[in-house]
PyMOL CGO cylinders between C-alpha atoms (Angstrom):
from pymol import cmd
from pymol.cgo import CYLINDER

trace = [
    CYLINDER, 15.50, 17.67, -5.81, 17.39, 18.62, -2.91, 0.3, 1, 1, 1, 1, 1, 1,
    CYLINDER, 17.39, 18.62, -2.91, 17.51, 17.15, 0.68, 0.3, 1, 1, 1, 1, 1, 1,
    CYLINDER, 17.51, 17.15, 0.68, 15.18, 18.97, 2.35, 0.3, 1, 1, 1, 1, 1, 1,
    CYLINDER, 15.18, 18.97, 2.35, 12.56, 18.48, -0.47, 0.3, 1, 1, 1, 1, 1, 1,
    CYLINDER, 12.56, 18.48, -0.47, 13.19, 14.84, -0.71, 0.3, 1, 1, 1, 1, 1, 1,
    CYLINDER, 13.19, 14.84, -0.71, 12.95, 14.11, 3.11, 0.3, 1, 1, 1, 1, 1, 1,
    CYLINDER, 12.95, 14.11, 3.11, 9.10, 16.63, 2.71, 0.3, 1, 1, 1, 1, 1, 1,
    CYLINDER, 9.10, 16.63, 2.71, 8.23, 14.16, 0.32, 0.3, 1, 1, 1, 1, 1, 1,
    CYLINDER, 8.23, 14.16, 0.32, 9.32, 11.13, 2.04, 0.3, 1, 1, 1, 1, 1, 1,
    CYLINDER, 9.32, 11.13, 2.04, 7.08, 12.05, 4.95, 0.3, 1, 1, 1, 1, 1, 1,
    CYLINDER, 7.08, 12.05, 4.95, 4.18, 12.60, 3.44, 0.3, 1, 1, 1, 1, 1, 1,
    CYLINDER, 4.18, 12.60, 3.44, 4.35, 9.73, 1.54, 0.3, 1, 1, 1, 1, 1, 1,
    CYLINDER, 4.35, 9.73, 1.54, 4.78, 7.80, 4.94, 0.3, 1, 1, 1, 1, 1, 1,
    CYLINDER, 4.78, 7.80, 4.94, 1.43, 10.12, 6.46, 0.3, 1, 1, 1, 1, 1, 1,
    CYLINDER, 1.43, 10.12, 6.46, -0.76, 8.90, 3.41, 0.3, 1, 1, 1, 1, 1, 1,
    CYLINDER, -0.76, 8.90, 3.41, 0.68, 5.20, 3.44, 0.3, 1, 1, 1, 1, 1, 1,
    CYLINDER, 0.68, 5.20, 3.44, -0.61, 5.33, 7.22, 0.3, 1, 1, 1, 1, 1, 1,
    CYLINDER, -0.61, 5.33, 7.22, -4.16, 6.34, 6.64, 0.3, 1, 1, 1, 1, 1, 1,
    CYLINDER, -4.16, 6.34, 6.64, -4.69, 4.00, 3.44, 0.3, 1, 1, 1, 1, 1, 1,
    CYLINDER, -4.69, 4.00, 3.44, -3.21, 1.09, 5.63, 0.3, 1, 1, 1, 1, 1, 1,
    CYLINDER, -3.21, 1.09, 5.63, -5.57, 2.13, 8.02, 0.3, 1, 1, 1, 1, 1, 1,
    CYLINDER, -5.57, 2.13, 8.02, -8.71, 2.08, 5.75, 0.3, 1, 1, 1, 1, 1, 1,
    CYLINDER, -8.71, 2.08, 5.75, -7.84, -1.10, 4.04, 0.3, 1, 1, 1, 1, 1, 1,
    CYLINDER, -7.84, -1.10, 4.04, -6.98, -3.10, 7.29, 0.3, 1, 1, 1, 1, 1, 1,
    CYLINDER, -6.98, -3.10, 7.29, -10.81, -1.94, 7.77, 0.3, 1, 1, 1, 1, 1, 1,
    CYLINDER, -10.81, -1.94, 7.77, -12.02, -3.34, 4.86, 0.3, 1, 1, 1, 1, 1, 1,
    CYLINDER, -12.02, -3.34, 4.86, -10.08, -6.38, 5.54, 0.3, 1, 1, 1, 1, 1, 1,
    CYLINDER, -10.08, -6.38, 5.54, -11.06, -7.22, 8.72, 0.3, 1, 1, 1, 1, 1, 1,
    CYLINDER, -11.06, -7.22, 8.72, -15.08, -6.80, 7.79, 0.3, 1, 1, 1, 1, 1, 1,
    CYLINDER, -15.08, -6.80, 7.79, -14.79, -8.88, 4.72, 0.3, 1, 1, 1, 1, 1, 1,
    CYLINDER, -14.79, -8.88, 4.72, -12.87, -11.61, 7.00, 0.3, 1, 1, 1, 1, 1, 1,
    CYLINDER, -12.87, -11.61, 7.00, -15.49, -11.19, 8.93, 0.3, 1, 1, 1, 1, 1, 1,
    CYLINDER, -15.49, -11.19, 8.93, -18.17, -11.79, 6.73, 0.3, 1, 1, 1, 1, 1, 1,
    CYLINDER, -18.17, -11.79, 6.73, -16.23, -14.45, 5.30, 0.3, 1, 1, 1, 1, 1, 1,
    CYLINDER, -16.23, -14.45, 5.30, -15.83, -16.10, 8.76, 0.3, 1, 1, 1, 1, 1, 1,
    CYLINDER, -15.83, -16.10, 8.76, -19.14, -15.33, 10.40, 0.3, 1, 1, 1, 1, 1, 1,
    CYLINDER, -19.14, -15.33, 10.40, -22.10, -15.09, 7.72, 0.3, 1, 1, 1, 1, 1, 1,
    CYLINDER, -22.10, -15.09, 7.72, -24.88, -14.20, 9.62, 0.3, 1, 1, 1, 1, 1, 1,
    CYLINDER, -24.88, -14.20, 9.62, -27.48, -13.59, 6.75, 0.3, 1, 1, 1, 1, 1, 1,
    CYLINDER, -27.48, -13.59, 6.75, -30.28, -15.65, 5.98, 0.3, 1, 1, 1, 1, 1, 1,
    CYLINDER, -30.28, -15.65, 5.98, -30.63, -19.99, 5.31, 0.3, 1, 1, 1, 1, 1, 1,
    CYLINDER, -30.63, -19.99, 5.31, -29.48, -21.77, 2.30, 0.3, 1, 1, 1, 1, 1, 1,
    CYLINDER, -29.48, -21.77, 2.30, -27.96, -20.23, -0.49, 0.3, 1, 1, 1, 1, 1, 1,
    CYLINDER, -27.96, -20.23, -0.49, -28.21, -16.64, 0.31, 0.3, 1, 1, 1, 1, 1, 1,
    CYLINDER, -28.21, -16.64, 0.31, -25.34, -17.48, 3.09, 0.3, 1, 1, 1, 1, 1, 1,
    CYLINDER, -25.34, -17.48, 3.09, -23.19, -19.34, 0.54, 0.3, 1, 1, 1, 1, 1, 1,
    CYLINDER, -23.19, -19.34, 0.54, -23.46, -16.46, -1.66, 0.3, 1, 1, 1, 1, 1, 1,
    CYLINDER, -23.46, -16.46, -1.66, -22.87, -13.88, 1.14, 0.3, 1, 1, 1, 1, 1, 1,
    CYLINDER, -22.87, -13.88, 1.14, -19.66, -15.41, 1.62, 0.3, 1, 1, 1, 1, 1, 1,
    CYLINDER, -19.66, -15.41, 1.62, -18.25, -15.87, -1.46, 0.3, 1, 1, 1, 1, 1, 1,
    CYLINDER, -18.25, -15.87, -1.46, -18.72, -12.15, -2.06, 0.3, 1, 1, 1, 1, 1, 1,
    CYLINDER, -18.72, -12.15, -2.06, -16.92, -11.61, 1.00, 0.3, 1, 1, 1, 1, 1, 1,
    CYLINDER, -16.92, -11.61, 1.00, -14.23, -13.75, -0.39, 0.3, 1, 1, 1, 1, 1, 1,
    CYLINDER, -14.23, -13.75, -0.39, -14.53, -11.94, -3.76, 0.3, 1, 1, 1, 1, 1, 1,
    CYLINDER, -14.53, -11.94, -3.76, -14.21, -8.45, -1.95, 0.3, 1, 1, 1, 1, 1, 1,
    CYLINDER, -14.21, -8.45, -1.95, -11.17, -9.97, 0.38, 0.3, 1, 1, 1, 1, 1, 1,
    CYLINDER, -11.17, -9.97, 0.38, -8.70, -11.13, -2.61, 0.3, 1, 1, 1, 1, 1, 1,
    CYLINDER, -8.70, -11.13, -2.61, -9.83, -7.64, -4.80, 0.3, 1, 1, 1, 1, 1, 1,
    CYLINDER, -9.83, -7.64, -4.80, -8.69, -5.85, -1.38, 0.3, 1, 1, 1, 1, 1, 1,
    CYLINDER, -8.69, -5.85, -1.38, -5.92, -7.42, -1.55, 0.3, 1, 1, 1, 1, 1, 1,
    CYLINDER, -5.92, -7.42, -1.55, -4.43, -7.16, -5.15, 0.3, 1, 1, 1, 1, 1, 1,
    CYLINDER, -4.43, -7.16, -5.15, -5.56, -3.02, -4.30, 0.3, 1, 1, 1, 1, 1, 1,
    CYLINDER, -5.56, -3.02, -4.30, -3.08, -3.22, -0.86, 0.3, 1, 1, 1, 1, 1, 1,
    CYLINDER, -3.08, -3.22, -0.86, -0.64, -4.96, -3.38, 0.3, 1, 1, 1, 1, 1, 1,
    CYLINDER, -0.64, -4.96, -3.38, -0.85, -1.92, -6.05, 0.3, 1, 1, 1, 1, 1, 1,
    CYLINDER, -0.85, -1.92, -6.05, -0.96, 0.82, -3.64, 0.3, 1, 1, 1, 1, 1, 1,
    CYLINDER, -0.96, 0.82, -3.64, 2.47, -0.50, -2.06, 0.3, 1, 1, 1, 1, 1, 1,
    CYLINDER, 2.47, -0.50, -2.06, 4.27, -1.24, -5.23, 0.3, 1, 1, 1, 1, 1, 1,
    CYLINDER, 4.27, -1.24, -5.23, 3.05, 2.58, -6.42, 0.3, 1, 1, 1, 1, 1, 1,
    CYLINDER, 3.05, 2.58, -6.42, 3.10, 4.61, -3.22, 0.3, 1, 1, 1, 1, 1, 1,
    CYLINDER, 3.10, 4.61, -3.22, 7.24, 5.72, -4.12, 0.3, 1, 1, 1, 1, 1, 1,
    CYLINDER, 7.24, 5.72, -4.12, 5.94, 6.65, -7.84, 0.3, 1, 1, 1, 1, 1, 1,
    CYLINDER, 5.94, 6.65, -7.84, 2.99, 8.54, -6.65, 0.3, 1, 1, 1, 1, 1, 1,
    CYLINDER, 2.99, 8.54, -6.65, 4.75, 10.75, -4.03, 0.3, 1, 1, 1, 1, 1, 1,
    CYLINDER, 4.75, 10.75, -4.03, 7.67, 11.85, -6.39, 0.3, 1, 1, 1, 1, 1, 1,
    CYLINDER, 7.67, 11.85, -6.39, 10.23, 9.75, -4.03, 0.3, 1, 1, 1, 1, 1, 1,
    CYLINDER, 10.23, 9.75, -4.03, 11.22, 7.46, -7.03, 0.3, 1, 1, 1, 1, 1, 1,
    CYLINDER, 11.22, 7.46, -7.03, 14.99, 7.90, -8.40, 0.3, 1, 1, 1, 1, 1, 1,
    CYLINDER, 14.99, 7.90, -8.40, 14.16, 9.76, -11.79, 0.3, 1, 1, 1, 1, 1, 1,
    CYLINDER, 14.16, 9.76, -11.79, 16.58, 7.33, -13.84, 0.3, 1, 1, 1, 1, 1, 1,
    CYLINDER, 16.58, 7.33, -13.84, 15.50, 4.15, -13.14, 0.3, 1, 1, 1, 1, 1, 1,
    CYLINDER, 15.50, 4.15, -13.14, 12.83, 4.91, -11.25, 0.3, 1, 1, 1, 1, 1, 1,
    CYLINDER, 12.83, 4.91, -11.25, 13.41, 2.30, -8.18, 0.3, 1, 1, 1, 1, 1, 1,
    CYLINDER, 13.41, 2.30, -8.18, 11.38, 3.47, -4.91, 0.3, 1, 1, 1, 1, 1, 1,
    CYLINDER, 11.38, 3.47, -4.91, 13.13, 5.50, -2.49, 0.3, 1, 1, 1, 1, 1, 1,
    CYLINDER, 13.13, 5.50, -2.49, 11.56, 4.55, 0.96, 0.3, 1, 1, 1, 1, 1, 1,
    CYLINDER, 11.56, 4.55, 0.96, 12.81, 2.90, 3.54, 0.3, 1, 1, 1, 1, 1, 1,
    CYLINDER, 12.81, 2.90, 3.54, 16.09, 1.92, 3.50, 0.3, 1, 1, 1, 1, 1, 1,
    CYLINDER, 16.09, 1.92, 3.50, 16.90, 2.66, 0.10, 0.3, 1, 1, 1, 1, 1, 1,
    CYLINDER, 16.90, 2.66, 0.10, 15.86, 6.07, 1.76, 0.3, 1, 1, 1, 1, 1, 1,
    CYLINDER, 15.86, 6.07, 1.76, 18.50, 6.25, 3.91, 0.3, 1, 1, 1, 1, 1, 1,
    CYLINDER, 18.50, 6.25, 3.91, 20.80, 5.57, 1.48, 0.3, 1, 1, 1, 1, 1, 1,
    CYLINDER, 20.80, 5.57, 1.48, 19.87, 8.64, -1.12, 0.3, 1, 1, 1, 1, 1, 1,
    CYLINDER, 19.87, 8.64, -1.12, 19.91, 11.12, 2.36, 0.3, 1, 1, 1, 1, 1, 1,
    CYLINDER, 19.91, 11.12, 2.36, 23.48, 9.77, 3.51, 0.3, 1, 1, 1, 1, 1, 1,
    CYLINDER, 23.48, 9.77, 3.51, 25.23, 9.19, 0.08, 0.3, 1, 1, 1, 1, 1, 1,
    CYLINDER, 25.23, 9.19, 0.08, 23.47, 11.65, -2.13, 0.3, 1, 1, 1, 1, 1, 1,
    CYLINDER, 23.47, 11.65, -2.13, 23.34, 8.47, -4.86, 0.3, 1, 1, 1, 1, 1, 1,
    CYLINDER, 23.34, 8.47, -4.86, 20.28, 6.04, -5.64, 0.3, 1, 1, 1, 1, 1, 1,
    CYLINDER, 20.28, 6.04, -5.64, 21.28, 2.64, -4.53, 0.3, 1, 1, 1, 1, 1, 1,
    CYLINDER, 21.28, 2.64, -4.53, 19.61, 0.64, -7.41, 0.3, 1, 1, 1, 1, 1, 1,
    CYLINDER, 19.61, 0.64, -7.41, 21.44, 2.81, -10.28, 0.3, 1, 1, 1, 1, 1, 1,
    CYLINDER, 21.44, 2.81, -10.28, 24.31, 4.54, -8.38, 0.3, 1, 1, 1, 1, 1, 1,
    CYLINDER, 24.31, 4.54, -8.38, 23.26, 8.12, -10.17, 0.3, 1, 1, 1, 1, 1, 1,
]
cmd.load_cgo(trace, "trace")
C-alpha cells in the first residue's frame, strides 16, 4: 500500500470512528438516562424499566468496546503481518519510518 493510500484510509477510518462515536454516545446517554430517571409507571414496571436500561447500557458498551478494538481491521489500516492497528500513533510511525512498529516489517 503506498503512502498516499494508507494516509486515504487512515482518514476515513477516523470520519466513520466520528459518526459511530457519535451515535453510540447517543445511545449512551438515553439509556443513562433511563437508568437514572425512570419515569414510567408504579411498582414493578419501573424496576423493570430500569434494569433494561441497564441491560441496554453494558450491551452498548461491550459494542463501543468491539467497534474500537476492530475499527484498524475494518478500514484496511492494520499491518498485513501481524496485523497490529495502525492509528494513532502507531500511525505516525508507519508514515515517518515506512516500518510497522509492533513487527518492524
Amino acid at each position: 500500500m503506498t503512502r498516499q493510500e494508507f494516509l486515504r484510509r487512515n482518514v476515513e477510518c477516523k470520519r466513520r470512528a466520528r459518526i459511530s462515536m457519535f451515535l453510540f454516545a447517543c445511545v449512551f446517554i438515553a439509556l443513562f438516562a433511563g437508568v437514572l430517571f425512570p419515569t414510567a409507571g408504579p411498582g414493578r414496571f419501573v424496576s423493570a424499566f430500569g434494569i433494561a436500561c441497564l441491560v441496554g447500557l453494558c450491551v452498548s458498551l461491550v459494542a463501543v468496546l468491539w467497534f474500537c478494538r476492530n475499527q484498524a481491521r475494518s478500514a484496511g489500516v492494520a499491518c498485513p503481518s501481524c496485523d497490529g492497528g495502525l492509528l494513532g500513533h502507531p500511525g505516525k510511525v508507519v508514515i515517518a519510518t515506512g516500518n510497522c512498529p509492533h513487527c518492524g516489517k
